[in-house]
PAVOGU-831015 format. One record per residue (C-alpha): x, y, z; residue in one letter; residue number from 1. Coordinates in Angstrom, 3 decimals, m for minus. Each point is the difference from the previous one (the first is absolute). Example, Ala and Ser with C-alpha at 12.3 -4.5 7.8 and 13.67 -1.06 7.14 Angstrom:
! PAVOGU-831015
px/py/pz/aa/i
12.300/m4.500/7.800/A/1
1.370/3.440/m0.660/S/2
//
This chain:
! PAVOGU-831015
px/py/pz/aa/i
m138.274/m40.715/137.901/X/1
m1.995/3.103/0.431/X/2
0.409/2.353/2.891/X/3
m2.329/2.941/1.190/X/4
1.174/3.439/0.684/X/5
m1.357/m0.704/3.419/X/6
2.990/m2.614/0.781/X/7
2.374/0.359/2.122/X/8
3.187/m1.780/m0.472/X/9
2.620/m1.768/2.053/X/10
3.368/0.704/m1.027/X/11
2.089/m3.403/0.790/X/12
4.210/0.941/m0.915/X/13
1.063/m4.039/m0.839/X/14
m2.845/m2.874/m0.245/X/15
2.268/m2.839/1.425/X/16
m0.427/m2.108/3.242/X/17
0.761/2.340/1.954/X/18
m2.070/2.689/m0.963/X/19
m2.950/m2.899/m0.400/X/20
m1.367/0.880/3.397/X/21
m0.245/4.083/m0.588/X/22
m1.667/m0.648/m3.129/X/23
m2.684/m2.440/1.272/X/24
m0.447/2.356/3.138/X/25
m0.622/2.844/m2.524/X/26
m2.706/m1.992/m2.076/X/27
m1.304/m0.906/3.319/X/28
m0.616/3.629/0.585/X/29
m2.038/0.416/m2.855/X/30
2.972/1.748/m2.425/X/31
0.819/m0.936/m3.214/X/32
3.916/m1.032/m0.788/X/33
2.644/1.494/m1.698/X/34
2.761/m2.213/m0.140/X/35
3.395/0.734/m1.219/X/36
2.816/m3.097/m0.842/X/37
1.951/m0.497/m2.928/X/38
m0.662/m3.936/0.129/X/39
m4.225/m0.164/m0.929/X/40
0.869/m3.571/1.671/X/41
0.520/1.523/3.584/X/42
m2.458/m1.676/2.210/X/43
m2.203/2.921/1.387/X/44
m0.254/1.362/m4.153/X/45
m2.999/m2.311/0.338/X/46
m2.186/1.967/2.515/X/47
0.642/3.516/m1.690/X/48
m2.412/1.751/m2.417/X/49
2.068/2.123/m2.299/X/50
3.848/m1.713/m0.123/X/51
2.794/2.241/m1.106/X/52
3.510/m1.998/m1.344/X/53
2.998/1.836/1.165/X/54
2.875/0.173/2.765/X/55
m1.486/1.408/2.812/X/56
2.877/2.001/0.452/X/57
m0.535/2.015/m3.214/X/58
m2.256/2.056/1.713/X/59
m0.316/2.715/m2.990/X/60
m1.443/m1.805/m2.305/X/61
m2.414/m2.211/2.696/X/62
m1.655/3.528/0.354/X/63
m0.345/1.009/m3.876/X/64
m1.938/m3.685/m0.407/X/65
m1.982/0.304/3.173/X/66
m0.878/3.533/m1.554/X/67
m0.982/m1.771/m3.472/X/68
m1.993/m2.452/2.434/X/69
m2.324/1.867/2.467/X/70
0.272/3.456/1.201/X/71
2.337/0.902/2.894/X/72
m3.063/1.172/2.287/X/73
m1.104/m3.662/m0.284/X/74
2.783/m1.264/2.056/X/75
m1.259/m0.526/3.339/X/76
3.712/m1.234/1.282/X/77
2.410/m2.277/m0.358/X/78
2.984/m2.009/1.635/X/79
3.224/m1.420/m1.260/X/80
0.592/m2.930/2.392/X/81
3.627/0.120/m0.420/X/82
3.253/1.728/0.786/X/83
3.020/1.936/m1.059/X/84
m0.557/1.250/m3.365/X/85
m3.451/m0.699/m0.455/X/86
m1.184/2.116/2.353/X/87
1.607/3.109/m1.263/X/88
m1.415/m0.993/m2.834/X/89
m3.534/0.015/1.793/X/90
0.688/3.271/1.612/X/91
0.384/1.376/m3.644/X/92
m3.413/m0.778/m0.990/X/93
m1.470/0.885/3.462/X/94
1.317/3.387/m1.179/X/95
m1.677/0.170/m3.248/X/96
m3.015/m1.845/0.531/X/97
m0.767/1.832/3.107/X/98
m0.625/m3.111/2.208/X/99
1.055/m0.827/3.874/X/100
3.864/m0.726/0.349/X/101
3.026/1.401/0.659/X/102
2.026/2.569/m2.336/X/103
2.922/m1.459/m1.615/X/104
2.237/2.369/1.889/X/105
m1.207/m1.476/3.612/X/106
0.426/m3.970/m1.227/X/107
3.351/1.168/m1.114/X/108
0.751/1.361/2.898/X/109
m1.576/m3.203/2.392/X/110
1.802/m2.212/m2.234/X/111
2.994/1.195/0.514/X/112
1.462/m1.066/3.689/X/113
2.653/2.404/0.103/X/114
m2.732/2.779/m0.459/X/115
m1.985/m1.968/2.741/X/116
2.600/0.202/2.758/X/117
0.783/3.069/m0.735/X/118
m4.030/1.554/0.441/X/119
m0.673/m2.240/2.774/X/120
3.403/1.617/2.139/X/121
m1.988/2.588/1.674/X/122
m2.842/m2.694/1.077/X/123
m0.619/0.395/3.490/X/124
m1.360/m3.283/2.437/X/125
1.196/m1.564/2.582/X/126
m0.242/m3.975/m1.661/X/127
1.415/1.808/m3.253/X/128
3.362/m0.414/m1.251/X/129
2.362/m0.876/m3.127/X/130
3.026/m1.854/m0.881/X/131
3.099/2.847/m0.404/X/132
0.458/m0.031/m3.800/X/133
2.632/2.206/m2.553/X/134
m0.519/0.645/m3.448/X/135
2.732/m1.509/m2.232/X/136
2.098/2.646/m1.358/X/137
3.531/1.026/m1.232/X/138
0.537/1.796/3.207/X/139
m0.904/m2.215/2.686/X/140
1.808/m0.080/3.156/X/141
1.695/m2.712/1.574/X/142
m1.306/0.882/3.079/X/143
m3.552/0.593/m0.774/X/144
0.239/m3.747/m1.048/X/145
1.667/m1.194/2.986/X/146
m3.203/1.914/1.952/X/147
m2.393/m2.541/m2.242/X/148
2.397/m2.657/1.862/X/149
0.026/m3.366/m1.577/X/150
m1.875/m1.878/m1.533/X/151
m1.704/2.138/m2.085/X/152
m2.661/m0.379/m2.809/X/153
1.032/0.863/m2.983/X/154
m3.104/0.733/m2.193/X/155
m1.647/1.382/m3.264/X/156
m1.724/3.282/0.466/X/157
m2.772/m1.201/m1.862/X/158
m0.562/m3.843/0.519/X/159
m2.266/m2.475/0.311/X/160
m1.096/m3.722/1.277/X/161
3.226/0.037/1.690/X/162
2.312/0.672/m3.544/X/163
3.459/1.263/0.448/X/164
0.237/0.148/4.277/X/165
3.483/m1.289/0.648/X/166
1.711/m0.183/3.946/X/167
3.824/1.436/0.049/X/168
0.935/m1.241/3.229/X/169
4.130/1.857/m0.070/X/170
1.908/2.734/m2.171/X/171
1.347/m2.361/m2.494/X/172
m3.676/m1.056/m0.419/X/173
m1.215/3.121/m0.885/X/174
2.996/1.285/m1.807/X/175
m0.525/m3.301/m2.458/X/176
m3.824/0.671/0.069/X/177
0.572/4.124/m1.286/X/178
2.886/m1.154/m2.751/X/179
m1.266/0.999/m3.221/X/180
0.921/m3.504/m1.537/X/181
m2.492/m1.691/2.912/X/182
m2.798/2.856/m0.750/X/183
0.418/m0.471/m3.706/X/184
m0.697/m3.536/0.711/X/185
m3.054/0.508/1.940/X/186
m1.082/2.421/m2.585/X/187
m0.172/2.553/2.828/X/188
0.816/3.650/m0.350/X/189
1.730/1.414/3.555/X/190
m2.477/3.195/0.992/X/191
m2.921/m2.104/m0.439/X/192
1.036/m2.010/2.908/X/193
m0.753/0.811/3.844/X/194
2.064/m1.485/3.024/X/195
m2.055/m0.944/2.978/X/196
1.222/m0.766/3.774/X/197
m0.941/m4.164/0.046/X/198
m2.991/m0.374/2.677/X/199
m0.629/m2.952/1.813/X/200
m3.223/m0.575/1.071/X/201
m3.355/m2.276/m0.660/X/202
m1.686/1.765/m3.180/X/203
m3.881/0.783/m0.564/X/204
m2.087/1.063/m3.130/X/205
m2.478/2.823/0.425/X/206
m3.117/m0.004/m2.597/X/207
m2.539/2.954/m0.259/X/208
m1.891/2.563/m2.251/X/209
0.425/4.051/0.300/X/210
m3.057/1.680/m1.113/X/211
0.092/3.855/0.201/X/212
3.482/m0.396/2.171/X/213
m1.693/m2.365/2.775/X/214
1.989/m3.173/0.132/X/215
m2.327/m2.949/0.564/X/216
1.862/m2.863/1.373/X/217
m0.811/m3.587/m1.647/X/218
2.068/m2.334/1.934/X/219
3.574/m0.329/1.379/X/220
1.928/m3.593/m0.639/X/221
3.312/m1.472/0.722/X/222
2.245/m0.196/m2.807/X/223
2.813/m3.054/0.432/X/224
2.904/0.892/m2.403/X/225
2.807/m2.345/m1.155/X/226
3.213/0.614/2.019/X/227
2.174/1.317/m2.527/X/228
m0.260/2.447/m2.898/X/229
m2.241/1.141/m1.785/X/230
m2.559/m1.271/3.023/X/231
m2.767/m1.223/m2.268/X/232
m3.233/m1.086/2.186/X/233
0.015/m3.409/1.238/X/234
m3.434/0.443/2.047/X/235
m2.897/2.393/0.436/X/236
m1.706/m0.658/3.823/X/237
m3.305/1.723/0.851/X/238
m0.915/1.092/2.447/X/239
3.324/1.496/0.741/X/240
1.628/0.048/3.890/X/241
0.739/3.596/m0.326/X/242
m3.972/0.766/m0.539/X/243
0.142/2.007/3.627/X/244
1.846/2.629/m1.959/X/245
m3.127/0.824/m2.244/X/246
m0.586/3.723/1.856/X/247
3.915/1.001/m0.789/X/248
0.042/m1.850/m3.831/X/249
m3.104/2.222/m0.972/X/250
0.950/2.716/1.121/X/251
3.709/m0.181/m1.239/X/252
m1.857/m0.489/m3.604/X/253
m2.275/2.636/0.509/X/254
3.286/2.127/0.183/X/255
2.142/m1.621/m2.345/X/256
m3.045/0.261/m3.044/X/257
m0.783/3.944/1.155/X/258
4.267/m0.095/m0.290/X/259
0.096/m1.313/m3.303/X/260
m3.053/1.471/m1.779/X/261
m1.719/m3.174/m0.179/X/262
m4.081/m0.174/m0.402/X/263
m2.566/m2.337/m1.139/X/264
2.447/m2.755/m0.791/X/265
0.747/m3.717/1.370/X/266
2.614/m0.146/2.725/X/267
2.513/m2.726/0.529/X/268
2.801/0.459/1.962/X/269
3.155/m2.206/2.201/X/270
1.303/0.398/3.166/X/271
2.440/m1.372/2.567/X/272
m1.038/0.166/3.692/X/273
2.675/0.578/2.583/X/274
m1.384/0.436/3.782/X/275
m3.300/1.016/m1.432/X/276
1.230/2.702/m2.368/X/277
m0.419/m0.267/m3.785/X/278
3.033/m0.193/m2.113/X/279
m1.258/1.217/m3.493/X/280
1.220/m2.357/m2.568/X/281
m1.960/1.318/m3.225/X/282
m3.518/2.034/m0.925/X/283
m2.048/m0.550/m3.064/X/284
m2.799/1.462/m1.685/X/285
m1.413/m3.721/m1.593/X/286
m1.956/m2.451/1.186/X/287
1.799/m3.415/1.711/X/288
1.171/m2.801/m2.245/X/289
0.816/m3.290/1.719/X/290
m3.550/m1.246/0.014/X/291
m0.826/2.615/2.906/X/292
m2.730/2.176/m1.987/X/293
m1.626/m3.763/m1.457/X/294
0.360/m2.303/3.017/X/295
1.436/1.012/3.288/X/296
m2.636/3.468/0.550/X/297
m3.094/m1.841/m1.029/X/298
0.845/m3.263/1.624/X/299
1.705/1.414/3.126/X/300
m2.607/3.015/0.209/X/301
m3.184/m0.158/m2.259/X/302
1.261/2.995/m1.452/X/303
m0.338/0.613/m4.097/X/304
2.772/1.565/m0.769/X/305
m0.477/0.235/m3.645/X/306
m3.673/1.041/0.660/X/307
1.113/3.186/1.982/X/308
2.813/0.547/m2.405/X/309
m2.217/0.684/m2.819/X/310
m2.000/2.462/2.489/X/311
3.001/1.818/0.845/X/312
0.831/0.423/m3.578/X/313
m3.197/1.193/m1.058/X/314
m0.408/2.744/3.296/X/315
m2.461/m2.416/1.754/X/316
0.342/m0.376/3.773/X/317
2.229/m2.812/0.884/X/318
m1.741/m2.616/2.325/X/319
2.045/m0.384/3.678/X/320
1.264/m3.689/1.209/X/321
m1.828/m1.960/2.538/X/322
2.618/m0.696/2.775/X/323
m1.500/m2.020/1.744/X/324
m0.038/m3.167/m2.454/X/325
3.410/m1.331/m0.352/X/326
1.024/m2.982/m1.792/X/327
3.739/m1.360/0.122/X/328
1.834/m0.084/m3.214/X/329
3.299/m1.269/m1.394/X/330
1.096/0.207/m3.423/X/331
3.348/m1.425/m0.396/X/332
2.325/m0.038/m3.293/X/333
2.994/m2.805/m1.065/X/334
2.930/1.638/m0.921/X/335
1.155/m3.330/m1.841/X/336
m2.096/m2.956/m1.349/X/337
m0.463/m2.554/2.910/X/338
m0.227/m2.621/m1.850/X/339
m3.681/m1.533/m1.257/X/340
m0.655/m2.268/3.354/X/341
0.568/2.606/2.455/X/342
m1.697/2.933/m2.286/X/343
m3.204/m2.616/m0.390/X/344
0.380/m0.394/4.459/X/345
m0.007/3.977/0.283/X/346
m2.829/0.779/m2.049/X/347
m2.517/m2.444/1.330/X/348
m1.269/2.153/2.349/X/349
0.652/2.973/m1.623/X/350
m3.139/2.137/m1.321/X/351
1.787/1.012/m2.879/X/352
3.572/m0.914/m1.608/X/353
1.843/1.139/m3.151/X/354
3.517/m0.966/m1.893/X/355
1.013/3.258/m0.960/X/356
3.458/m1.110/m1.321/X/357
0.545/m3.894/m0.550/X/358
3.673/0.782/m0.824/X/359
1.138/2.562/2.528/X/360
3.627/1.679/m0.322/X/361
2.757/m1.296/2.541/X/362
0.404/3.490/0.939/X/363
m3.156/1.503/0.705/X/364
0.505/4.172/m0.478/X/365
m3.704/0.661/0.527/X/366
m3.619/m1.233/0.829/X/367
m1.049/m0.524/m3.613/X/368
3.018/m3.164/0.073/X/369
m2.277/m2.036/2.810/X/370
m1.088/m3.341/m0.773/X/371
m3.511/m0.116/1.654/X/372
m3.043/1.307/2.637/X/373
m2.319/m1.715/1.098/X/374
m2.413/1.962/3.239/X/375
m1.562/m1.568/2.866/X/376
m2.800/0.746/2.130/X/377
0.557/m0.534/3.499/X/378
//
């Protein structure tokens, strides 16, 4: 396939289902694709132009074939609809391609939640607020834990969809929990854990873009968790009940991104509200999973979210959301497999439904062990 020096090119980090959206948004936009896998089989390989076989996490040698591809200056931007490692990864060759995206020291930094509370302490607002947390160490005090009270959250400094969160409800709990045997087990190392203060409260999900450190707010949802660890998402209700907080939740980001360095990146982010003020829960620098980006914003507000993502990511102005049109969604997950008669009954009506796991684990340790989704349209 020949190319033109006058194309400009799409960098997509992984071509699966996921990233399907980004990369069809991105053609849509008149760029051609780059798109990086190391199975050629991966669904969204199809819609790319130049196809590039390797882990997406070996970012050195993605950026010596792009270089034997096209050159650099070519690359109008580029996403990595992901998390955890992969976007490091993408902040690598943001860095030496010279396109929109955070450095890898920053997504280090947002990624890990330690580092997060820590930033985020001096954050001044009156609806603002986080759980009391202490960094596991050799030294800790016995009565710094007692001030955490219990329960407490027990959780990895650098997790994700709701991986290694465990509730330690008395002393012999956590004593058992910290044991090297039990950590071992867990494959766990102590200081990259982080005690948190247990909250109760109902929980929301804050979406948005910040494009040269403006936060641009998307849409806030209710999040319904399971009742015991690790919490993994039951149901995802939009509009939320909590939308009369919109003033105080952008401005709290506005702060929290200046806080934390973060620019021209997705936003997705989980609170607990208590009497109106918001618990922070966790901050990230990626774009929602949970069918949020590809059903609930586009049904719920007309918004394109993966339309404005690729004009954040190449430095074009982001559009803003129409308030006024609001559409009631619920996307709900099965932790276990309901059996085929009452699965068939729930996703009659439903607008779209998926097994994600026909043989789900009797203990479910995070969201990727679910049996199915299906979303509705109210």
């Amino acid at each position: 396939m020949a190319h033109s020096d006058d194309d400009k090119f799409y960098l997509s980090l992984g071509a699966g289902e996921n990233q399907q959206p980004l990369i069809r948004a991105a053609k849509s936009a008149g760029f051609k694709i780059i798109g990086v896998d190391r199975n050629m089989l991966a669904p969204g390989i199809k819609d790319c132009d130049l196809r590039i076989e390797e882990s997406i996490l070996n970012y050195r040698k993605i950026y010596y074939k792009i270089c034997g591809l096209v050159e650099p200056t070519q690359i109008a931007g580029g996403y990595a609809a992901s998390y955890g490692e992969a976007l490091i990864s993408f902040a690598f060759l943001c860095e030496r391609l010279s396109i929109i995206g955070l450095s890898r020291t920053l997504i280090e930094t947002a990624q890990d939640k330690l580092q997060v509370r820590r930033r985020l302490t001096e954050l001044e607002h009156p609806h603002f607020a986080q759980p009391q947390y202490l960094e596991v160490t050799q030294s800790m005090r016995r009565e710094d834990i007692d001030q955490l009270g219990f329960p407490l959250i027990a959780k990895t400094r650098r997790g994700a969809s709701k991986k290694n969160i465990y509730r330690l409800d008395d002393w012999g709990e956590l004593r058992h929990f910290l044991s090297r045997r039990n950590l071992d087990a867990l494959g766990v190392r102590g200081h990259d854990l982080l005690l948190e203060q247990f909250i109760e409260g109902d929980e929301i999900i804050v979406c948005g873009f910040v494009q040269n450190f403006n936060f641009h707010l998307i849409s806030i949802h209710d999040r319904i968790a399971a009742a015991a660890p690790p919490y993994i998402d039951l149901e995802h209700r939009f509009p939320s009940q909590y939308a009369s907080l919109t003033q105080s939740v952008c401005e709290v980001h506005e702060q929290a991104c200046l806080r934390l360095q973060l620019s021209d990146t997705p936003i997705v982010s989980e609170w607990k509200v208590i009497a109106n003020r918001l618990y922070l829960i966790e901050i990230s620098a990626q774009i929602p999973g949970e069918h949020v980006a590809d059903f609930l914003i586009p049904r719920g507000l007309r918004y394109d979210y993966f339309r404005n993502l690729v004009r954040l990511t190449t430095g074009e102005k982001v559009d803003s959301v129409n308030g006024k049109y609001q559409q009631p969604i619920t996307i709900r997950y099965w932790s276990e497999n309901p059996g085929w008669g009452e699965w068939q009954e729930a996703i009659r009506t439903a607008a779209f439904a998926r097994v994600l796991n026909s043989n789900p684990p009797k203990i479910i340790a995070s969201n990727l062990d679910r049996y199915g989704v299906a979303g509705y349209v109210s």
